[in-house]
Backbone bond lengths (Angstrom), bond angles and torsions (degrees), N, CA, C in turn:
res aa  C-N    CA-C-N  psi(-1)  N-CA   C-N-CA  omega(-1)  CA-C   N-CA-C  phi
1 X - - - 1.435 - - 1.521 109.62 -
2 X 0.955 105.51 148.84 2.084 116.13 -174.61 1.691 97.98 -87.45
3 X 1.093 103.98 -175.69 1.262 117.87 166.02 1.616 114.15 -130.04
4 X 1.590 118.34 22.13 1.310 145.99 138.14 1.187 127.53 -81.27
5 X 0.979 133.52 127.57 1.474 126.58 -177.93 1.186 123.09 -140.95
6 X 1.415 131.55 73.45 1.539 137.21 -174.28 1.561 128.17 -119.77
7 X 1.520 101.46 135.43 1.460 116.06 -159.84 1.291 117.22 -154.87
8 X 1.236 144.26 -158.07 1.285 137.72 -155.14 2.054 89.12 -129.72
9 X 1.347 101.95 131.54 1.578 101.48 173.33 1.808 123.81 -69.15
10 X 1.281 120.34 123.32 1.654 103.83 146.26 1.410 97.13 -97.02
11 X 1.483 100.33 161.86 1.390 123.05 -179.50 1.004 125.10 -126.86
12 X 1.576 132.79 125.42 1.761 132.93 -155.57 1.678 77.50 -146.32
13 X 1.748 87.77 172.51 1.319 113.41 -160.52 2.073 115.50 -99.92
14 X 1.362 110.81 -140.99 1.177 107.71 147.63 0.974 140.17 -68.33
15 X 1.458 150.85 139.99 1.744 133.59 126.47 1.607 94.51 120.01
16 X 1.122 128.45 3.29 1.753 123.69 -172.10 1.076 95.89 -60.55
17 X 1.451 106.89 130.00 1.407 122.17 172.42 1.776 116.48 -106.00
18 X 1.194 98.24 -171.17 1.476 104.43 -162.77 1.288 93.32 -75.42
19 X 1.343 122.10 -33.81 1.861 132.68 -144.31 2.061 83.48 -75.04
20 X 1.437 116.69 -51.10 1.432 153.42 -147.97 2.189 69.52 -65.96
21 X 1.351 112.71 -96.28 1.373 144.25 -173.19 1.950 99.76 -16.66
22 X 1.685 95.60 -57.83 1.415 101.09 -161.81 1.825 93.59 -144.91
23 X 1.209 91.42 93.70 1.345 75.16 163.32 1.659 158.78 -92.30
24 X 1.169 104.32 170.25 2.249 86.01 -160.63 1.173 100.24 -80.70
25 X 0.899 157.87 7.15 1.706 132.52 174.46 1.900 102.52 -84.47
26 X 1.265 110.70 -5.68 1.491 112.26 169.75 1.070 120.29 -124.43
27 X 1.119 119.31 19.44 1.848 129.43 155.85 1.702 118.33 -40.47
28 X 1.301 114.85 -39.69 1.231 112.96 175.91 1.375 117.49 -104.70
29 X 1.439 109.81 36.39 1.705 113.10 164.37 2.261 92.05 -95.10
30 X 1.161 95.66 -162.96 1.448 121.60 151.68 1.221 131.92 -75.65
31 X 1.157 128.15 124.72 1.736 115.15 172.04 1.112 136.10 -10.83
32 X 1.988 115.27 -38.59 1.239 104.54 -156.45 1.465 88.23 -103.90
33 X 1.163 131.80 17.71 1.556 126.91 -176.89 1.313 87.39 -98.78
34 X 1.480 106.00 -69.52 1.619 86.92 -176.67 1.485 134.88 -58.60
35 X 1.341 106.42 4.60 1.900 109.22 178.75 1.686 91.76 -79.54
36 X 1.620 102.13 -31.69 1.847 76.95 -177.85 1.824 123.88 -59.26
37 X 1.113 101.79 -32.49 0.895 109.83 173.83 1.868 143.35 -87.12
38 X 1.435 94.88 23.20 1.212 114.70 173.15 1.281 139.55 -96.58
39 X 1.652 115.09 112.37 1.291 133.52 -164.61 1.523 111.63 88.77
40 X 1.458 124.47 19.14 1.188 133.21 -162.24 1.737 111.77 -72.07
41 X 1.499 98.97 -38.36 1.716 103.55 -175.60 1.795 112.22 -83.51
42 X 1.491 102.20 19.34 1.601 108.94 173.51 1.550 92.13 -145.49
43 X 1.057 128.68 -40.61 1.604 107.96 -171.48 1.916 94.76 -140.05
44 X 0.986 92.56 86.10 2.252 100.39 179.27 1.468 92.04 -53.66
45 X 1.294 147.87 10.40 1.408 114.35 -162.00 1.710 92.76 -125.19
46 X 1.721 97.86 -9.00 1.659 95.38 -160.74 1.693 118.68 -66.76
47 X 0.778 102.07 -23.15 1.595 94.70 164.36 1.612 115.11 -67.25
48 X 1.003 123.69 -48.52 1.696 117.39 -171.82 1.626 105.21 -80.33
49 X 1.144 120.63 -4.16 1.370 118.64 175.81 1.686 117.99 -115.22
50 X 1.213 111.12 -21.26 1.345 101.00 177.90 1.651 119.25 -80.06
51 X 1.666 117.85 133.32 1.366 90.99 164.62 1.557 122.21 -137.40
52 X 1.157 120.36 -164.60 1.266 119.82 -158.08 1.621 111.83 -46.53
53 X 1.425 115.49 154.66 1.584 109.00 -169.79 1.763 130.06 42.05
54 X 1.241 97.02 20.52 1.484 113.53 159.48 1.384 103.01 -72.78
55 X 1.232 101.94 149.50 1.989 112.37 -179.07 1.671 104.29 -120.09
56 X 1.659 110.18 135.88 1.923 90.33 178.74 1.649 90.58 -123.34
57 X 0.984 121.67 134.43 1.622 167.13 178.47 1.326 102.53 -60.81
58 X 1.019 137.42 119.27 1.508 130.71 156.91 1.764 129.51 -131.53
59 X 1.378 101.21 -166.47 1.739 84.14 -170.80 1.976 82.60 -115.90
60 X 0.983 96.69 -121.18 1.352 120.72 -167.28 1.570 115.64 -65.80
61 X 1.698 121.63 137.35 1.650 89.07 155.99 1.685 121.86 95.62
62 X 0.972 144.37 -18.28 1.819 143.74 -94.41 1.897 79.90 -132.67
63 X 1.613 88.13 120.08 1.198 93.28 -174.10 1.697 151.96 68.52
64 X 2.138 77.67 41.01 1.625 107.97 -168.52 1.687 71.33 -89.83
65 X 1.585 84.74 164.32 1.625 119.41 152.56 2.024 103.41 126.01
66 X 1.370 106.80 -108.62 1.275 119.97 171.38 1.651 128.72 -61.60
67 X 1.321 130.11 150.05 1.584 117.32 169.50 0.859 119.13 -105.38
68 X 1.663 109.73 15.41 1.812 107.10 -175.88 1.532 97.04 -80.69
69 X 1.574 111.53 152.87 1.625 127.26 -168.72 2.031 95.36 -87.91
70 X 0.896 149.05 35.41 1.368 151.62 164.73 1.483 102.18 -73.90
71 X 1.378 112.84 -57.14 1.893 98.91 170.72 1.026 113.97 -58.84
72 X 1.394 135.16 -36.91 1.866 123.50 -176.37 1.386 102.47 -65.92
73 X 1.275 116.74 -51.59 1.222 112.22 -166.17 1.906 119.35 -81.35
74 X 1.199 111.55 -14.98 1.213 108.95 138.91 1.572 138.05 -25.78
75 X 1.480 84.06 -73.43 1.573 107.68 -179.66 1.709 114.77 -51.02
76 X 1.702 87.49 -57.11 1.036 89.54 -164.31 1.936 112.33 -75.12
77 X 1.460 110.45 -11.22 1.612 95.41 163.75 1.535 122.15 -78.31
78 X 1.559 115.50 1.96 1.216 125.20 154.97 1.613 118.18 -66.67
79 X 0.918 116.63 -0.20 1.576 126.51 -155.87 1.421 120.82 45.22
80 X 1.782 132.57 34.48 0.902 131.47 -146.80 1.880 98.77 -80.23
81 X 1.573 105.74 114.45 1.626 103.70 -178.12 1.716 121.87 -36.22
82 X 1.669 101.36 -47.79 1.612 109.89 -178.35 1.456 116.05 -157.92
83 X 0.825 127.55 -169.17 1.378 143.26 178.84 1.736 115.86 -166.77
84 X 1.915 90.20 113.04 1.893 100.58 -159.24 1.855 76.13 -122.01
85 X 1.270 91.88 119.90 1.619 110.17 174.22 1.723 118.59 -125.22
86 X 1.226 135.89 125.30 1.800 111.34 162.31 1.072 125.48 -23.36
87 X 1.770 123.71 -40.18 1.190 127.40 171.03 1.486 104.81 176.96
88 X 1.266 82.22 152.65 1.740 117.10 -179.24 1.583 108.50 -86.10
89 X 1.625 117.89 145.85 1.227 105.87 141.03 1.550 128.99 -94.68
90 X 1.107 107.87 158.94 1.067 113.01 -159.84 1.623 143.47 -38.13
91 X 1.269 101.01 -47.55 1.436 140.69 168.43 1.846 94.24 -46.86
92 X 1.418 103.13 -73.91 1.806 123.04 -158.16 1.504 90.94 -46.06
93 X 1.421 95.74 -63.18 1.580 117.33 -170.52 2.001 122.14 -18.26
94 X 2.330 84.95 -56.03 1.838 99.29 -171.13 1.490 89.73 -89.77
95 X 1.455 116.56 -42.23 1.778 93.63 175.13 1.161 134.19 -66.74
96 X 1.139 105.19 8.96 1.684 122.69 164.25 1.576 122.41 -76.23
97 X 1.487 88.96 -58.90 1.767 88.51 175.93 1.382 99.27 -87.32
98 X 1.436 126.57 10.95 1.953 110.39 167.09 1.852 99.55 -70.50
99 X 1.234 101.93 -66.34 1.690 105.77 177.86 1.232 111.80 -74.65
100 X 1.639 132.03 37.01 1.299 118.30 151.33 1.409 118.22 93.84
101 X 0.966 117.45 -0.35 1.749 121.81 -146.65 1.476 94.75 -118.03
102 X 1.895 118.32 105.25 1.092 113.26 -159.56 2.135 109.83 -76.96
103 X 0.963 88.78 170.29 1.699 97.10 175.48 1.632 127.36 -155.49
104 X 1.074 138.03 133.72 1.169 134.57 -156.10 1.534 112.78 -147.21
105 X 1.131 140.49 105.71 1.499 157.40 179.48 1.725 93.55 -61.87
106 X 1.447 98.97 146.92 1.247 127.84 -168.44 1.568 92.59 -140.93
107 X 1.294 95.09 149.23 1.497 111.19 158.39 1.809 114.19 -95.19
108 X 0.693 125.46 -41.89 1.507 129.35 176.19 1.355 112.02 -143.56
109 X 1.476 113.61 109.91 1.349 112.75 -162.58 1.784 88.65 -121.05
110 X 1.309 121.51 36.99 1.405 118.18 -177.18 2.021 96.31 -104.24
111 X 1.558 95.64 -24.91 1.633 86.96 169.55 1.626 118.96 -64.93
112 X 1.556 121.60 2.01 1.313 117.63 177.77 0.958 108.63 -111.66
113 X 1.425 117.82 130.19 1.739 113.62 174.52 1.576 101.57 -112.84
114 X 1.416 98.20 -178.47 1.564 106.86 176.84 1.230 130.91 -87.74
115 X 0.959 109.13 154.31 2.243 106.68 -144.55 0.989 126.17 98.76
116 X 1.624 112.55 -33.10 1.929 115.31 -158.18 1.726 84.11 -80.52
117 X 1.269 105.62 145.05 1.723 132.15 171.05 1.814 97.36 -94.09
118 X 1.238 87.55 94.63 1.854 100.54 165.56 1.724 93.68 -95.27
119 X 1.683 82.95 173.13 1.711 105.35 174.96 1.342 90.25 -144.78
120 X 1.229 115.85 158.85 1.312 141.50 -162.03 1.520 105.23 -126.74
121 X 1.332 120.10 139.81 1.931 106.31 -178.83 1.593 82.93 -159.33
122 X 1.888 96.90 91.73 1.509 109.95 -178.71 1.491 107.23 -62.28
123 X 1.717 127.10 -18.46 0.750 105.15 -146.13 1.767 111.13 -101.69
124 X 1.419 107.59 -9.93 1.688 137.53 171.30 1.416 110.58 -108.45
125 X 1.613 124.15 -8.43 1.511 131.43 161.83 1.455 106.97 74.19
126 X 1.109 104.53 39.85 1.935 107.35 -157.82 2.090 83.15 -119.32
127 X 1.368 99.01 149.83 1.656 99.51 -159.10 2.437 77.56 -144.84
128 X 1.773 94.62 98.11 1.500 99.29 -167.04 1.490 106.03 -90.06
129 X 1.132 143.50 100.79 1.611 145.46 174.46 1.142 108.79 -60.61
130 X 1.131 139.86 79.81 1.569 147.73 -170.28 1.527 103.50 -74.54
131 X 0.853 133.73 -44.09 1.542 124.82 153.00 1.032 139.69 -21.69
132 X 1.766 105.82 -46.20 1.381 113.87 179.61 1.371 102.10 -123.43
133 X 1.379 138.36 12.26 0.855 129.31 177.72 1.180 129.59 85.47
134 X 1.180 135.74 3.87 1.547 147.43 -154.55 1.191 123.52 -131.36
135 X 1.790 128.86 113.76 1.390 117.41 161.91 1.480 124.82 -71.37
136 X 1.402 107.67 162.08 1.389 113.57 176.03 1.363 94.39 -157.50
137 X 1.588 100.86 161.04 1.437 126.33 -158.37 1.571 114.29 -104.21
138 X 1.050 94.99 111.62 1.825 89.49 -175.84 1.516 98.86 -125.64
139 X 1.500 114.57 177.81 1.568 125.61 -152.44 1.388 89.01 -72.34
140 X 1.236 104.94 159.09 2.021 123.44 175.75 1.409 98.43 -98.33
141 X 1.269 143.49 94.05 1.583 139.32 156.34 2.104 105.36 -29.65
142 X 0.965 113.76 122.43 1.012 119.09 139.90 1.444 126.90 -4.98
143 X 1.687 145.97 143.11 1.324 112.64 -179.88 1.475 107.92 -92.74
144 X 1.248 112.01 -25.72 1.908 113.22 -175.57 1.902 85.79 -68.44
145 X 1.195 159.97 33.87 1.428 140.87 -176.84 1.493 85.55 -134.18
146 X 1.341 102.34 -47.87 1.938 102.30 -173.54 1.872 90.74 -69.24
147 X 0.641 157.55 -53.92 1.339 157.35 129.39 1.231 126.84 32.52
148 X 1.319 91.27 -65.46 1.722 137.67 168.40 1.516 118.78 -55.86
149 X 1.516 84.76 -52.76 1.938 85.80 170.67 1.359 114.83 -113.92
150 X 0.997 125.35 -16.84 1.788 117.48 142.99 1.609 131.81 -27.26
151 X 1.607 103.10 -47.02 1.498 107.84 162.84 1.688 130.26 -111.79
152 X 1.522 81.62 28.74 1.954 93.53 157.99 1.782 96.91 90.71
153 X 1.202 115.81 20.11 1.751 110.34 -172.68 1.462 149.31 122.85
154 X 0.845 127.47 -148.04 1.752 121.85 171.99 1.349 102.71 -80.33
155 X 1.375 119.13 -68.66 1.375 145.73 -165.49 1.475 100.47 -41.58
156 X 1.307 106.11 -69.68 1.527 111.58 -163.45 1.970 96.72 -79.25
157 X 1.067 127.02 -34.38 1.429 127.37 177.66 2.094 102.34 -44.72
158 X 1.545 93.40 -59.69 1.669 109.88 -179.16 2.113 105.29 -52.13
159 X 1.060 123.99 -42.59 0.867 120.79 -156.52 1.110 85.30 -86.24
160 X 1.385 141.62 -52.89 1.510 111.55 -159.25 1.312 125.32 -84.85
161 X 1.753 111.65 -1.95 1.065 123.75 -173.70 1.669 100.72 -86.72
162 X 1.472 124.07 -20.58 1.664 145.15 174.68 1.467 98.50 -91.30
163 X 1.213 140.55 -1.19 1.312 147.74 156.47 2.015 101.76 54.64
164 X 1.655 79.28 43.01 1.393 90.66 173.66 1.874 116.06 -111.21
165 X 0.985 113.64 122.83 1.585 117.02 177.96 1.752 130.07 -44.60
């Protein structure tokens, strides 16, 4: 994984929750069943249209409700590059960078719409709208967190730091 991250935006609103992201009545399929079904009760199409290193945009909130990791990992079997929101809750937020799945706080993420090709630069926290031409400032991850999702997560972060295979 880079520490660049650029892709084409979808754009969602406030308050998406986990239930919204991944929903529970398919918790006990496999991942990739439930990726079909992700983000379906706000956008039915988002699985057949999103693709790899796509970035989704949000407002407020993003990924309140549950702490089970089924929305990250949703996403992330979408290959979704990032997720740049005003804010995270909390939970979504660290189980995000546990499975790897980068994320980046915005202060006003209403200047991005959907279509615009941002880039992401976890490592200066700078979120570039190449579309319109414009930087903006988003949170700096920590470097042991970019770290974290550089090598796919907790799991694999722990192991190589235990110099275990």
């Amino acid at each position: 994984m880079s520490f660049i991250i650029r892709g084409r935006v979808w754009k969602y609103g406030d308050n998406i929750n986990t239930d919204i992201i991944s929903p529970g009545q398919y918790m006990s399929q496999p991942v990739d069943k439930q990726a079909e079904h992700a983000m379906e009760a706000i956008d039915p199409d988002f699985a057949g249209k999103i693709q790899a290193g796509d970035i989704i945009v949000a407002g407020n909130n993003f990924g309140s409700g549950s702490s089970r990791e089924t929305a990250q990992m949703v996403l992330k079997h979408h290959q979704i590059g990032a997720i740049v929101a005003n804010s995270f809750a909390r939970i979504f937020y660290r189980n995000s960078i546990n499975v790897g799945l980068p994320v980046v706080e915005m202060v006003d993420t209403s200047v991005i719409e959907e279509g615009d090709e941002v880039e992401i630069d976890l490592l200066a926290g700078k979120v570039i709208n190449h579309t319109k031409g414009v930087e903006y400032k988003g949170t700096k991850l920590p470097e042991h967190l970019i770290e974290m999702v550089k090598l796919g997560g907790l799991e694999p972060y722990l192991a190589n730091k235990l110099g275990i295979s």
